[in-house]
N, C-alpha and C positions, 0 to 999 in steps of 0.2 A: 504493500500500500504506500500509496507517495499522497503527501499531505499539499492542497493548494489556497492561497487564501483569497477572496475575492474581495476587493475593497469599493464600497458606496459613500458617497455625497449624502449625507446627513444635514434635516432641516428642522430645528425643533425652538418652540417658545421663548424668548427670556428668561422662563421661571424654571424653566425647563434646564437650559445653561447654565443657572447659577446654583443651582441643584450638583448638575455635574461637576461645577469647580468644585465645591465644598466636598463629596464623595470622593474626589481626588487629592482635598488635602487630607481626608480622615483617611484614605489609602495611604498618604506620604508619611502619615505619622505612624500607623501600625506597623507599616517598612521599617523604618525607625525604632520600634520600642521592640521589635525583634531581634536588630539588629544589636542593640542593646540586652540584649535577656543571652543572646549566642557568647556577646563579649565576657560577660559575667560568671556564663557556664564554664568556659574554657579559663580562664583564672582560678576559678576554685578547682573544678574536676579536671582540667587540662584534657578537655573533651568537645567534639561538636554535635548539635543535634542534627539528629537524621528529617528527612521528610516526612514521617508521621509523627514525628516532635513538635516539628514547627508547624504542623498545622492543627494539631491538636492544643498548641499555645495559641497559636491565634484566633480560635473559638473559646477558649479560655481568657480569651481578654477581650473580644469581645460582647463576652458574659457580661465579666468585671466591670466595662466602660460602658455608658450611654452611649459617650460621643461615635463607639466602634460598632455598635450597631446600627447606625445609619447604614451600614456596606450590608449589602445580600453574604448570605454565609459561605456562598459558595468563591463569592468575589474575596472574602476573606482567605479563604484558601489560599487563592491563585494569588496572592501576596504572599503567603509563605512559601510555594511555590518559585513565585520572580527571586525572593533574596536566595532560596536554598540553588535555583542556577545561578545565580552570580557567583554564589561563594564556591560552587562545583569549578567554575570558569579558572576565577582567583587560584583553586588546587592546580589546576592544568595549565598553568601559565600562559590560559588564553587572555588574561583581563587584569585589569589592577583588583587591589583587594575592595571589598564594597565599603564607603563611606556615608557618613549620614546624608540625606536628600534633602532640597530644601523643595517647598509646595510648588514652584514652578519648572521643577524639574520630572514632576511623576505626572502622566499626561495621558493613561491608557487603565481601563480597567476591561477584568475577562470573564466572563459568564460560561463557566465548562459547558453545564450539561442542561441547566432549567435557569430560570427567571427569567427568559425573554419569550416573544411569542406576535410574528410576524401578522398581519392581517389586512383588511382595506383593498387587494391587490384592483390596481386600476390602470388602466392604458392611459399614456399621455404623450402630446406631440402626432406629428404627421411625415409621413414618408421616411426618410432616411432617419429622421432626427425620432423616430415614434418608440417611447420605451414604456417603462411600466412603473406606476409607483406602491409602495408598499407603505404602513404604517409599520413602525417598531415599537413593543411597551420591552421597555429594561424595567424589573423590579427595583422598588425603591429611589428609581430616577424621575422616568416618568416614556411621554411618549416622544417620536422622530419619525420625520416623513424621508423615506431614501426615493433615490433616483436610480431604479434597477435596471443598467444598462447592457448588463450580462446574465445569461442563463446562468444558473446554478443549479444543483441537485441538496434542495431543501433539506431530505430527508435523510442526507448523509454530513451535515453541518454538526461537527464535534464541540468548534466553541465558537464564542461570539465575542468581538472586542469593541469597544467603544473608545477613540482615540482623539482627542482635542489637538488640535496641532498648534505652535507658538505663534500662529497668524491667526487664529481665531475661529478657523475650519473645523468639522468636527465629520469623522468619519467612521463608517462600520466596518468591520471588517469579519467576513463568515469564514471560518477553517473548514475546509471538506477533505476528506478522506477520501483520495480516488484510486481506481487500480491503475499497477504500472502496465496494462495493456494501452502503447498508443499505435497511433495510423503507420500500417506497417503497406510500403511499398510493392508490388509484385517483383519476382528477381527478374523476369524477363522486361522490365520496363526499361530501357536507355535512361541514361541520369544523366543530364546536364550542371556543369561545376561551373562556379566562379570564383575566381582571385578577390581579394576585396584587400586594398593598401591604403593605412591610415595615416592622415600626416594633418600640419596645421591650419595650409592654408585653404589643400584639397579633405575633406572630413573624409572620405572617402572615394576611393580611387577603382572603379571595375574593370578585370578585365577586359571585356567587352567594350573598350572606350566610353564607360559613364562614368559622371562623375558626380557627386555634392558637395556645395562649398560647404563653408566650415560655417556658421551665423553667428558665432561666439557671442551667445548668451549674456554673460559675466562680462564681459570686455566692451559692451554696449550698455549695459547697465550698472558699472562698475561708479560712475560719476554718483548716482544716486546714491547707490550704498555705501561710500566713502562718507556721504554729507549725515545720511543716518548714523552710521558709525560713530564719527564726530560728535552728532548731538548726545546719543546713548552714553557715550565716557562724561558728558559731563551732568549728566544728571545722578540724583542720588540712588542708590542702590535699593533695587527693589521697594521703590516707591511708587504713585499712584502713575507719574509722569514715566519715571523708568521703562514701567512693563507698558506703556502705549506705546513709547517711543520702540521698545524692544519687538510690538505686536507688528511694527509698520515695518520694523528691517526686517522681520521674518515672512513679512508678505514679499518681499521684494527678492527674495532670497529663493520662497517656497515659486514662484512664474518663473526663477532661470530655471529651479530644478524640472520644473512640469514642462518650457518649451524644448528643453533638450529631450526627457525621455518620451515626449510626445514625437520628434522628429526623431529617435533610434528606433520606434515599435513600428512608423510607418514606413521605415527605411527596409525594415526587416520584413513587412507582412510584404512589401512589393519583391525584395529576395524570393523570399519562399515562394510566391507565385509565380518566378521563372524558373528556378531554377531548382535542385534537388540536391545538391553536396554545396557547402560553404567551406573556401576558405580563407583562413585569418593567420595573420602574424604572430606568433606569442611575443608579443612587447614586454620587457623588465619598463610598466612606465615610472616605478618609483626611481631607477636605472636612471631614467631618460630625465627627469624633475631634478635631480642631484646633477649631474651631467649638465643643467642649462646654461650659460654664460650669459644671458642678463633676466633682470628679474619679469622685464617683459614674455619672456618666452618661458618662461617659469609657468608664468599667470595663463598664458594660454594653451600650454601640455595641460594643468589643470582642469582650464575651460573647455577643451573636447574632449574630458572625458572615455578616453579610450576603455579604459575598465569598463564603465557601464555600457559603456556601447558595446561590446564583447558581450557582455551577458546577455545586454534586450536581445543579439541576435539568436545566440545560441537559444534563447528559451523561446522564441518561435521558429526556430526550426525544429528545434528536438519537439517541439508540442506539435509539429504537425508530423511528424517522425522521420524526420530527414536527416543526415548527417554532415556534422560541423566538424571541421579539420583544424586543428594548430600546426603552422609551420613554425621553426626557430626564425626570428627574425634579422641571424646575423647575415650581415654584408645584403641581402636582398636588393639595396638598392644601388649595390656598388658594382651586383654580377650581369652580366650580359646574357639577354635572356638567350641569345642566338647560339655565340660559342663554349659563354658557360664563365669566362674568365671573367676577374679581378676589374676595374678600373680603380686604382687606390686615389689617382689625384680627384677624385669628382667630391667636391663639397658642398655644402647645406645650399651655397647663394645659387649652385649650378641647376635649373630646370630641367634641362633638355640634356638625357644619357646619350654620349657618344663614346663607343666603343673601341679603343686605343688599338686593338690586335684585328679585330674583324672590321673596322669601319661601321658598325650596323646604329644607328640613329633614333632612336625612338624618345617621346614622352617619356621625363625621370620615373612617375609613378604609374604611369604604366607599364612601361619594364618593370618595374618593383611589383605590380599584382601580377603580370602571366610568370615572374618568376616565383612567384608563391604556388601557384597553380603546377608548374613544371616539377618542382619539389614534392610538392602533395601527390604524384603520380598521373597528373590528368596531363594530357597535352592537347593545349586549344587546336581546336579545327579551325577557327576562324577568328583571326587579332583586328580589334576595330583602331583605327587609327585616325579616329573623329575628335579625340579629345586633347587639343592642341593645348600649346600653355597659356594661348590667349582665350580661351573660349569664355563664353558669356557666362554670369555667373547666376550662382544659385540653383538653374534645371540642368538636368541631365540630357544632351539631346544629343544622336550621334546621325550622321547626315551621309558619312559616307566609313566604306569599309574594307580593310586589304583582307585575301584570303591568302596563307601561308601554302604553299604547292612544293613540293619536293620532283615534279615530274617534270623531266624535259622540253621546255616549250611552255610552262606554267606559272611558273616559278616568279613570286611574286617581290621575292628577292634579289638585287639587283645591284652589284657592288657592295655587297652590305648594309645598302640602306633602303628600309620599309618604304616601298611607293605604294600607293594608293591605288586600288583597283573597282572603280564604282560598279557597286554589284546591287545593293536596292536601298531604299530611302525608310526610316523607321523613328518611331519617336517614344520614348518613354512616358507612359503614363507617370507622371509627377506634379500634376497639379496639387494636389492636395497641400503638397510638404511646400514647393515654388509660394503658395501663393500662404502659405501661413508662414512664413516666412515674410514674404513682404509686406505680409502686414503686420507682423511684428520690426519689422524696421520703419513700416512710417509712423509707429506708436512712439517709437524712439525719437 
């Protein structure tokens, strides 16, 4: 069984919201006075409690406290629970050791098995945009209207989380329990692969001569949150002015994180729909972050994000059950994809790969994705050589394309360097990603 969690837009009262804060500071304190009751134990008995210790302490206090019974008993639990994996983390030298929390740091509570109970289900919206709303009752909070934009299988939902985010969002999130059977291809089906080469100023580079600029998120909205930044240091700490100032950076924070992973899941669902094998570079980018020589290009290995781009891909392919390759990323962009050798003088400012032993001339990063591709074992049938280093930016659009021939008389190779053989005219479906892009540049 492989666990997946489905996360909704949550809409709920005032009275409703300020319920939830307070539930969350009586969460923040129970965290707390366990974490205290553990440090006390291991001083006398030089001992720690187990997980039916500490949940059997934390219905035992809140017996003991009014204030602790505001929390469902079961959400008590799952606070014994949260501290017993930190401190499991802490043993395993995954994590530092757990500290006390202050109220604005504990922001999720979790409902395992009862106190919620879904209802209202209604249709809302028209054509593409038509989804479904649901009402939510959490015991002892109250009720939330979601925006159910995705199927889920109800009747296999194990726990339910309630998540207030530091910009004032407040989110559901259902855990389901799925089996590890996914969409398994036929073997006689041809599989089509692609190279995919990620860099700063191209976000990504295909095979196939497409490409995506890079929109860097952070690096267009960088001016703002420097001015926020500023205001937050000089107010006072966790005051009333503090945590607004703190609500409005984190809004500003929470739209870079949402335009990028919204542009990697549509980068990947239009992958997966041509193509059947992906492959990727394994980048060291912490390697690559330490390596930068000025703080600019620091800020923008940051700003695209390669890590997470890597994962949206892989998790819609492997969810449609395709397979996703890592090649080692050494020299890639320094090997000729033709003869296979070295160019050691080609550096960062150089665009255009030219080949010192064979002559052979191509696009820097596209040599770098059919050399990915060539590694991985696929060898292209057909190198598009549309995506010049001047091309327009933002879409993907390839206009013309050379086909690689090894036959006498075919042979699309010529001196060593890629000529162009116009063979038919094709355009990438990229609207989507093109034009929400551009309107996030003239928000800017």
């Amino acid at each position: 069984m492989r666990v997946r969690a489905y996360r909704f837009r949550a809409y709920t009262s005032k009275t409703t919201a300020r319920v939830l804060k307070t539930q969350l500071e009586v969460a923040c304190k129970l965290y707390n006075a366990l974490l205290h009751a553990e440090q006390e134990e291991y001083e006398e008995n030089k001992r720690t409690m187990s997980m039916n210790e500490l949940r059997q302490l934390a219905l035992d206090l809140r017996k003991q406290n009014k204030e602790f019974q505001a929390l469902h008993s079961q959400v008590a639990q799952q606070v014994a629970d949260r501290f017993y994996e930190a401190r499991q983390r802490f043993f395993d030298g995954l994590a530092n050791k757990p500290k006390k929390k202050r109220s604005h740091q504990y922001l999720s509570l979790v409902y395992p098995q009862s106190g919620w109970k879904l209802s209202n289900w209604r249709e809302a919206g028209r054509g593409k945009n038509k989804k479904r709303r649901a009402r939510l009752r959490l015991s002892k909070i109250g009720f939330f209207t979601l925006i159910v934009h995705r199927v889920f299988p109800l009747e296999r939902v194990s726990q339910v989380c309630v998540k207030l985010n530091s910009s004032g969002r407040i989110y559901i999130i259902f855990v389901v329990e799925e089996s590890e059977v996914g969409e398994q291809q036929s073997e006689g089906e041809p599989k089509k692969a692609v190279g995919v080469d990620l860099g700063i100023t191209r976000l990504a580079t295909l095979s196939d001569g497409r490409y995506l600029e890079n929109p860097k998120p952070l690096e267009r909205s960088l001016e703002r949150i420097m001015v926020l930044q500023r205001t937050l240091s000089r107010k006072k700490f966790l005051s009333n002015n503090w945590l607004k100032t703190k609500r409005r950076l984190a809004k500003k924070h929470e739209h870079v994180k949402d335009l990028r992973r919204d542009l990697f899941f549509k980068l990947g669902a239009l992958l997966a729909k041509d193509y059947d094998v992906l492959v990727l570079e394994d980048l060291d980018v912490q390697g690559l972050i330490q390596k930068g020589v000025t703080r600019t290009r620091r800020m923008r290995l940051y700003d695209s994000s390669f890590s997470e781009l890597r994962r949206c891909l892989e998790w819609v392919f492997q969810k449609q059950g395709k397979t996703v390759l890592a090649v080692s990323a050494y020299n890639t962009s320094r090997e000729c994809f033709l003869c296979g050798r070295i160019n050691q003088n080609l550096g960062l400012e150089d665009r255009v790969f030219h080949c010192p032993h064979c002559g052979f001339t191509l696009d820097r990063d596209l040599n770098a994705s059919l050399v990915l591709l060539k590694h991985a074992g696929w060898v292209p049938p057909v190198v598009a050589c549309g995506a010049s280093p001047n091309t327009s930016s933002t879409l993907l659009r390839v206009k013309e394309e050379a086909r690689w021939g090894y036959e006498a008389g075919s042979s699309a190779i010529y001196g060593g360097v890629a000529h162009k053989e116009p063979r038919c005219c094709f355009h990438l479906n990229l609207n989507r990603i093109s034009c929400f892009s551009a309107r996030y540049a003239v928000s800017q």
